[in-house]
C-alpha positions as CSV (number, residue, x, y, z in Angstrom):
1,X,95.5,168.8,268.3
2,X,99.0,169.0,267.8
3,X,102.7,168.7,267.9
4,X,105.6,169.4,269.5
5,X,107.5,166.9,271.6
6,X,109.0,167.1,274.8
7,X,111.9,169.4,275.6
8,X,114.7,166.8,274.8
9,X,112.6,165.6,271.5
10,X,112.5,168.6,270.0
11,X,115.6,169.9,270.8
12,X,117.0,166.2,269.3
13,X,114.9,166.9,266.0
14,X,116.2,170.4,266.3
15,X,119.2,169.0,265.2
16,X,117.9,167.6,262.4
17,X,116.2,170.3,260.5
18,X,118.9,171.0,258.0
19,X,118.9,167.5,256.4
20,X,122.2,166.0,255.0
21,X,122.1,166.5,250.7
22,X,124.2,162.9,250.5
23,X,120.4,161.9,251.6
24,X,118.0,163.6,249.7
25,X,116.5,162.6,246.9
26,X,117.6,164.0,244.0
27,X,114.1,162.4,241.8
28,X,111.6,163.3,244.4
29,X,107.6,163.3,242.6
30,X,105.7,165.4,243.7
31,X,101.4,164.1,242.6
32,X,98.0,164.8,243.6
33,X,95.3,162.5,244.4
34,X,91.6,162.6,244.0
35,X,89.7,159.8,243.8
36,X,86.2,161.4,243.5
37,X,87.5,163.8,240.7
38,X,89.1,161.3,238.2
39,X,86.5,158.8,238.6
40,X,85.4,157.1,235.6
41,X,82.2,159.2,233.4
42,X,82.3,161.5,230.6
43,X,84.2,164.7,232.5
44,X,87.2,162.0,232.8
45,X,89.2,163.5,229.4
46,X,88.4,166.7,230.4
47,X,89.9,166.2,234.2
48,X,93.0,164.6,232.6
49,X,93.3,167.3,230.5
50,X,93.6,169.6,233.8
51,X,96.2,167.3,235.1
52,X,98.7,167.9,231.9
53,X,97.8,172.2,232.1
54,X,98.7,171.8,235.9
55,X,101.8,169.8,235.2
56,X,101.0,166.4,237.6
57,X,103.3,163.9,236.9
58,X,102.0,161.5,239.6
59,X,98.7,160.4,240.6
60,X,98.1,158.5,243.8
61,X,95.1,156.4,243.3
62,X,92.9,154.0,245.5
63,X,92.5,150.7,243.3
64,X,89.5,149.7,246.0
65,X,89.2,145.7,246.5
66,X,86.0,145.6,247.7
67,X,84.5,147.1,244.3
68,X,87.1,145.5,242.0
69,X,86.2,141.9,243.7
70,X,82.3,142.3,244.4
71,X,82.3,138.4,244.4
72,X,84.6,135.7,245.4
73,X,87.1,134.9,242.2
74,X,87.7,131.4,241.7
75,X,91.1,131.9,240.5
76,X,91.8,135.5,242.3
77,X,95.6,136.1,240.5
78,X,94.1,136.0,237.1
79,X,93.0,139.3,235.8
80,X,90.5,137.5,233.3
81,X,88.6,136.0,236.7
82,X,85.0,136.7,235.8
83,X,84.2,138.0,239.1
84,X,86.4,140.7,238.7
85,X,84.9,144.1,237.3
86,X,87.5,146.7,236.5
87,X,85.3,148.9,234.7
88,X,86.2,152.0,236.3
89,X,89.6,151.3,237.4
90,X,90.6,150.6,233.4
91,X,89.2,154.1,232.5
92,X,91.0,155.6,235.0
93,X,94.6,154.1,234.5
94,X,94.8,153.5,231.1
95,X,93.8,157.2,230.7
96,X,96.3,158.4,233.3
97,X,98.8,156.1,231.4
98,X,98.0,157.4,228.4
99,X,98.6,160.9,229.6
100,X,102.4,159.6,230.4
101,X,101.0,160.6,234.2
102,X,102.7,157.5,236.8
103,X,100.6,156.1,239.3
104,X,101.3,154.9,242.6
105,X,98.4,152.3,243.0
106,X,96.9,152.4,246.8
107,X,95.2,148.5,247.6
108,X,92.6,149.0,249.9
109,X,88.8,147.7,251.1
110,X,88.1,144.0,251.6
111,X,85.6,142.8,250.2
112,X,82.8,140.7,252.1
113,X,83.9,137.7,251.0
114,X,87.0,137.8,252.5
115,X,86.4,138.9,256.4
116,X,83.3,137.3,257.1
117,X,80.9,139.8,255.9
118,X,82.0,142.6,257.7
119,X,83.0,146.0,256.5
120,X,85.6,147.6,253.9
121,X,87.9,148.2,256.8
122,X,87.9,144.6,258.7
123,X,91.0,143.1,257.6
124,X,90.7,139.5,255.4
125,X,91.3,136.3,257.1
126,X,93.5,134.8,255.0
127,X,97.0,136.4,254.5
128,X,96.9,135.5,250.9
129,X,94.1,137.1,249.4
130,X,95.5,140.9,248.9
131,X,98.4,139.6,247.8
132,X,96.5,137.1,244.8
133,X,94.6,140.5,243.9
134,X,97.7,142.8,244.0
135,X,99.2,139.9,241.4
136,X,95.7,140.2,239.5
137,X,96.1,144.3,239.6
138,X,99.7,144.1,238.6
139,X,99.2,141.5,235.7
140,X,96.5,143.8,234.2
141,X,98.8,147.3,235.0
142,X,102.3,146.2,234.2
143,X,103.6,149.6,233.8
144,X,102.6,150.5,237.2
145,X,105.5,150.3,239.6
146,X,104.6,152.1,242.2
147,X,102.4,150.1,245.1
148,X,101.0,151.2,248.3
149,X,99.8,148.6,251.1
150,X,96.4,150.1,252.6
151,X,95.5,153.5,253.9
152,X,96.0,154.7,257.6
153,X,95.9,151.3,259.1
154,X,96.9,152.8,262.7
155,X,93.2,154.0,262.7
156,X,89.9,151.3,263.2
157,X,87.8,153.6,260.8
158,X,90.5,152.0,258.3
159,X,92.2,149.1,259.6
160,X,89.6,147.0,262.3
161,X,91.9,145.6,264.0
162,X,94.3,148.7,264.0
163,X,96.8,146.0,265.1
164,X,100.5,146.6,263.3
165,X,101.5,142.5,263.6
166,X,98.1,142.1,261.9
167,X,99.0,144.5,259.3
168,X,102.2,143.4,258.5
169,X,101.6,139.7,258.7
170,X,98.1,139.3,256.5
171,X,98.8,142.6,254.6
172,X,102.3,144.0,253.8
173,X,104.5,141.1,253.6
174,X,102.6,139.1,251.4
175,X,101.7,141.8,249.0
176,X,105.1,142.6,249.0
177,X,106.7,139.2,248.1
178,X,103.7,139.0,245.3
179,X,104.6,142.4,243.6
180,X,108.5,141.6,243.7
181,X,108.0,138.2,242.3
182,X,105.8,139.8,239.5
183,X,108.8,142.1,238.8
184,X,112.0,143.4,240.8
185,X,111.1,147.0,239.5
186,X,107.8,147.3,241.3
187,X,108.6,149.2,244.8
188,X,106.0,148.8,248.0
189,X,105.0,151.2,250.4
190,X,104.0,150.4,254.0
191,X,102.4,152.2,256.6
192,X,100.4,155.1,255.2
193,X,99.9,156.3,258.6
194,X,97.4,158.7,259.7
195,X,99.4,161.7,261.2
196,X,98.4,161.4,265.1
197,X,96.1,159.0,267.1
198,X,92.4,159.5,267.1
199,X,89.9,158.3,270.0
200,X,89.3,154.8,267.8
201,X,93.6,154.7,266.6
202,X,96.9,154.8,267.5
203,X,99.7,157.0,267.4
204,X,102.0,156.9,263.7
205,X,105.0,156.1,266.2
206,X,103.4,153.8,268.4
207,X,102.1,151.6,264.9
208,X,106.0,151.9,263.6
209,X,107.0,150.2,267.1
210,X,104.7,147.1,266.4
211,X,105.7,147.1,262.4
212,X,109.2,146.7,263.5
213,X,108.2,144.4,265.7
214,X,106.2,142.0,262.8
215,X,109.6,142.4,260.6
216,X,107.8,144.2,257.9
217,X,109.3,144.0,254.0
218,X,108.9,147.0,252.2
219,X,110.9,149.5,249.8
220,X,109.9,152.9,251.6
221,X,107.5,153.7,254.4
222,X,105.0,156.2,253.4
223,X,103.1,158.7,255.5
224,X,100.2,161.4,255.7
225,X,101.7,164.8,257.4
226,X,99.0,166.6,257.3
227,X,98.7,169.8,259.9
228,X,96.8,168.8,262.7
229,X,96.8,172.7,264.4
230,X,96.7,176.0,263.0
231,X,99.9,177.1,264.3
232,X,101.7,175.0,262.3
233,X,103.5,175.7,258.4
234,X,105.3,173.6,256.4
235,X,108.4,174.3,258.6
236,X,107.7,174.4,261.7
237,X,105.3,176.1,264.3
238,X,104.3,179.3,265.7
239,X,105.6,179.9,268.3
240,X,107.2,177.3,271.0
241,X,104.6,175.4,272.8
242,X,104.6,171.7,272.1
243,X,102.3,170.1,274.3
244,X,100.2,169.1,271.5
245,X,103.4,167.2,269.6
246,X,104.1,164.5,271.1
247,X,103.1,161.0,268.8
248,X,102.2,163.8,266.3
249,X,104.2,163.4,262.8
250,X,103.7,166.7,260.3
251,X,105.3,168.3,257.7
252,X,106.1,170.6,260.8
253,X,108.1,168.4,262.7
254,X,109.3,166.2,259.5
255,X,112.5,165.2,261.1
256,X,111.0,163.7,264.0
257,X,109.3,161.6,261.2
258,X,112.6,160.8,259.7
259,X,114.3,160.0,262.9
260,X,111.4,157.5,263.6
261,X,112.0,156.0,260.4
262,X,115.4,155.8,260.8
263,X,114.9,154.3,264.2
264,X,112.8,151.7,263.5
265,X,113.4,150.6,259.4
266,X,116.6,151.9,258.9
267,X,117.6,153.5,256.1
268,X,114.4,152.9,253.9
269,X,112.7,155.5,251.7
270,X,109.8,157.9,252.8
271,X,107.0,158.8,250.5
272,X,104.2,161.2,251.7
273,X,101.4,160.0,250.2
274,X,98.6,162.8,251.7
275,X,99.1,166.3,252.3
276,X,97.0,169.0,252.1
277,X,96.0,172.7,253.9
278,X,92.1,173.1,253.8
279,X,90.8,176.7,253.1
280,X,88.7,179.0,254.4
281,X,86.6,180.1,252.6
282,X,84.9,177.8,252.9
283,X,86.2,175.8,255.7
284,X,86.1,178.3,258.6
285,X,89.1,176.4,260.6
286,X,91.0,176.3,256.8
287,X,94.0,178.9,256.0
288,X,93.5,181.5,253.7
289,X,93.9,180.6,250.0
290,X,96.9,182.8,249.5
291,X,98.5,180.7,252.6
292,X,97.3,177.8,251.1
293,X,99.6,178.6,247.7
294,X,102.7,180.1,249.8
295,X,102.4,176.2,251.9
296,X,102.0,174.4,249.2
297,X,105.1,175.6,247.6
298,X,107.2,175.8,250.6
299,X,105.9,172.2,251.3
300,X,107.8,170.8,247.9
301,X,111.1,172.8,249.2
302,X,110.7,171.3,252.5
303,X,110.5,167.9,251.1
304,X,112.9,168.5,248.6
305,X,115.6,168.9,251.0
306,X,114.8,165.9,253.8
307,X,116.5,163.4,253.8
308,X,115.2,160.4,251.9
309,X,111.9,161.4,251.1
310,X,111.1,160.4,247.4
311,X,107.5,161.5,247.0
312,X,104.7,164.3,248.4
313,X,101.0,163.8,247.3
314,X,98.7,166.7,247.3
315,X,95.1,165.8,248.4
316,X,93.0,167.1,246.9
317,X,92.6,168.3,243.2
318,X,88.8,169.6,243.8
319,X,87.0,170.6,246.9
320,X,84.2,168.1,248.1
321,X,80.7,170.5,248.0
322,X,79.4,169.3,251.8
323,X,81.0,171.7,254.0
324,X,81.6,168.8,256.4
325,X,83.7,167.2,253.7
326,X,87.5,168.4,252.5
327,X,88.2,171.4,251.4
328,X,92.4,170.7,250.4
329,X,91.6,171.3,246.8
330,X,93.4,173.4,243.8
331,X,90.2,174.2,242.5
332,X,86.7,174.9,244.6
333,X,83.8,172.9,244.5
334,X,82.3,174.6,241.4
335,X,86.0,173.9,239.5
336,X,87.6,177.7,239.8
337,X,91.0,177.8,240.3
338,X,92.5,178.6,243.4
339,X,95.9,180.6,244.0
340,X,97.0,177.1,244.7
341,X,96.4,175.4,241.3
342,X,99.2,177.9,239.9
343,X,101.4,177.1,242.7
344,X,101.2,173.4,242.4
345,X,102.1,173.9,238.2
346,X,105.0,176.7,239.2
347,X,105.7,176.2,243.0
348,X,108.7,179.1,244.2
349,X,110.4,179.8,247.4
350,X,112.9,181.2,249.4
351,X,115.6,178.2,250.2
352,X,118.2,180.4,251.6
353,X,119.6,184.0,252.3
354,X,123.1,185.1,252.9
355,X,123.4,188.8,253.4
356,X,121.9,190.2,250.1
357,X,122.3,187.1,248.5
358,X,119.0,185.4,248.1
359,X,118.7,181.3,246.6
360,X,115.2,180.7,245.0
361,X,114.1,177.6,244.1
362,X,111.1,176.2,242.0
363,X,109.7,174.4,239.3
364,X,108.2,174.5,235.7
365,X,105.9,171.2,236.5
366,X,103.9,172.1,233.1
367,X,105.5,170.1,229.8
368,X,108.6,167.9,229.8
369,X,112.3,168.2,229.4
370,X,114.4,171.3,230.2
371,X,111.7,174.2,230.3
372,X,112.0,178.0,230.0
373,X,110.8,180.2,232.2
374,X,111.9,184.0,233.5
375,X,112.8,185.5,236.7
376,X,111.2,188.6,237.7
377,X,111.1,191.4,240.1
378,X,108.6,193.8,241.0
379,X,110.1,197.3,241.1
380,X,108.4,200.6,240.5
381,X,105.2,199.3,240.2
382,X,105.7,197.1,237.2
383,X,107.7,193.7,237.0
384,X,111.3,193.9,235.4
385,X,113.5,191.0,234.1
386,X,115.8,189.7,236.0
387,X,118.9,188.5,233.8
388,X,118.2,186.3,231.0
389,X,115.2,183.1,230.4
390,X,116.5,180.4,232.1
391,X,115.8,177.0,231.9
392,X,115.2,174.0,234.1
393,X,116.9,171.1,234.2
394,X,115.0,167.6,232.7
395,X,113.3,167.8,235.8
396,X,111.4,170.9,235.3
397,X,113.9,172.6,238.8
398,X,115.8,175.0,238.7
399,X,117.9,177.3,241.3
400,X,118.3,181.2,241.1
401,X,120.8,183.1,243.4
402,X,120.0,186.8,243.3
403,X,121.3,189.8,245.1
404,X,117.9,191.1,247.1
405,X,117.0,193.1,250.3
406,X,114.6,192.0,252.3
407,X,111.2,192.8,250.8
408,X,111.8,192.2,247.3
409,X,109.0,190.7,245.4
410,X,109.7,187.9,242.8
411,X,107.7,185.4,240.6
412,X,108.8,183.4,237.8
413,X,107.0,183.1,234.1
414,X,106.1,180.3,232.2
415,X,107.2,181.1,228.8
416,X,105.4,179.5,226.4
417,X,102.1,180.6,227.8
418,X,103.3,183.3,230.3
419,X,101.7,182.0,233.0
420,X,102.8,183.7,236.3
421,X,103.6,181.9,240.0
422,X,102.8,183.1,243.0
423,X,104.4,186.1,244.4
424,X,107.6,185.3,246.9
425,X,109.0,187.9,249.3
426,X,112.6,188.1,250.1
427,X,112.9,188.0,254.0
């Protein structure tokens, strides 16, 4: 599995891997999504309780069709339709809304009705009907503004036909034009591509080349870089062999991804919408949970600084139990935290080193407005100050240039409740 393109592609995204600041994003979100945890029951409160302490701001979230629409609606853009049953779907948004968390709102799963009594992943016959439900799920959310067309459509276990014209033509566009005719604020995401082909799907790049193709409409193009080999990190890969890169789009190799964008939508924004590093235990092909924290930080620098990326979603928040399951999660299976659940609420890293001179970068994701937090350094044995409490901006980001030989230790503090991140070493 994995990466790494040919000698002339990877010496071409070479070029690209320190990313021009006129193009990054100076908002990116940074969310977590989890269906299975923040479904609808009594442990709901409790879970979006979790989401404040950790500091989410964003929750990706799969508004499924197929549940939402169990039966046919007679008039399908009206949220009152009697066939529609948003039970669950109104527990979970109004309660994320009412925690001031945004969501970006994934359509997905046709329901029977609509393809001919096929599966969730056989895509509707008519080109209209996502689009009268998106209008039905918009009408009902209006503060929602963020919109997602499908999930990993390059792959039949999602999409059935995996075809990109299809996609474009009976999906994307005409959600699209519904959502912008709804309101000029709401932004759509195509794509949500599955990092590399699969035995039943296609490559990301080789579903781009059809999108293009179809004249897709959309605001950004969103993507799922997960790691698809363990010598991979957030920044590149062990080592130099890439046989296993080419068609392959990771965090690793994220401006290949970017070059593909730019290649075949211009100059369109790029959200990452899945992202994740499995641990062992209890996965046994998972990093360790300490590697999971340092990625997981050095994922939200790495993002930070590409150009034209506005979003990275961490899945998951909690690990599935089944061992053949996912195991991505901030918290294990029986709800401890992981090293990880303190990095996603105060994520830290190295962004550059001149000399002695040292830039660290992070945030305060916990609260709102500018936050306070200290800088410390392990020395003697014990952690010392360094200079004053510092503050974030109203972003909850701050930058720290210290004077540090290679080795130093650092973390940061959370003031108001002294909660520590993960330790960074100067190298």
């Amino acid at each position: 599995m994995k990466l790494a393109v040919l000698a002339a592609v990877c010496a071409a995204a070479a070029a690209l891997l320190v990313p021009a600041v006129s193009s990054a994003s100076p908002y990116i979100q940074y969310g977590v999504q989890d269906d299975a945890y923040l479904s609808a029951g009594p442990s709901l409160d409790s879970r979006l309780d979790t989401l404040d302490r950790m500091g989410a701001k964003l929750v990706r979230y799969t508004v499924n069709w197929r549940q939402v629409a169990p039966t046919m609606p007679r008039k399908a853009a009206n949220p009152g339709d009697p066939a529609y049953d948003w039970t669950n779907t109104d527990a979970v948004l109004n309660g994320l809304h009412k925690h001031r968390i945004a969501v970006l709102v994934t359509l997905y799963g046709t329901p029977a009705w609509a393809n001919g009594g096929r599966k969730a992943s056989a895509i509707p016959a008519s080109k209209w009907s996502l689009a009268a439900f998106a209008t039905a799920v918009a009408q009902r959310y209006p503060w929602i503004r963020m919109w997602e067309v499908w999930n990993e459509p390059n792959l039949r276990s999602f999409l059935n036909p995996n075809s990109p014209v299809l996609y474009v033509q009976r999906l994307l566009n005409p959600t699209y034009a519904a959502l912008h005719a709804l309101n000029r604020a709401n932004r759509v995401a195509g794509g949500a591509t599955s990092p590399r082909a699969t035995p039943s799907g296609m490559s990301p790049v080789s579903f781009m080349r059809g999108m293009r193709a179809a004249r897709p409409r959309m605001d950004a193009y969103s993507h799922h870089p997960y790691p698809v080999t363990r010598r991979e990190r957030p920044n590149g890969f062990y080592g130099d062999n890439c046989k296993y890169c080419k068609g392959v789009l990771t965090l690793a190799n994220l401006p290949l991804l970017l070059q593909e964008v730019h290649r075949d939508f211009g100059g369109k924004r790029i959200w990452l919408t899945e992202y994740g590093y499995q641990t062992n235990p209890p996965d046994p092909s998972g990093v360790s949970r300490t590697v999971q924290a340092q990625y997981l930080a050095e994922a939200a620098l790495r993002a930070k600084d590409a150009r034209f990326v506005d979003v990275l979603i961490n899945f998951m928040i909690e690990d599935e139990s089944r061992l053949a399951g996912w195991q991505s999660g901030l918290l294990t299976a029986a709800g401890a935290a992981k090293p990880s659940f303190n990095s996603f609420m105060l994520p830290i890293a190295q962004a550059g080193r001149t000399g002695v001179r040292t830039t660290i970068w992070g945030q305060v994701r916990s609260g709102f407005g500018k936050r306070a937090y200290r800088l410390q350094r392990l020395a003697g044995g014990r952690w010392v100050n360094v200079g004053a409490p510092g503050l974030t901006n109203l972003r909850g980001s701050y930058t720290r240039v210290v004077r540090a030989t290679t080795g130093t230790r650092f973390r940061v503090l959370w003031l108001p409740n002294r909660t520590a991140s993960r330790t960074i070493v100067v190298h």
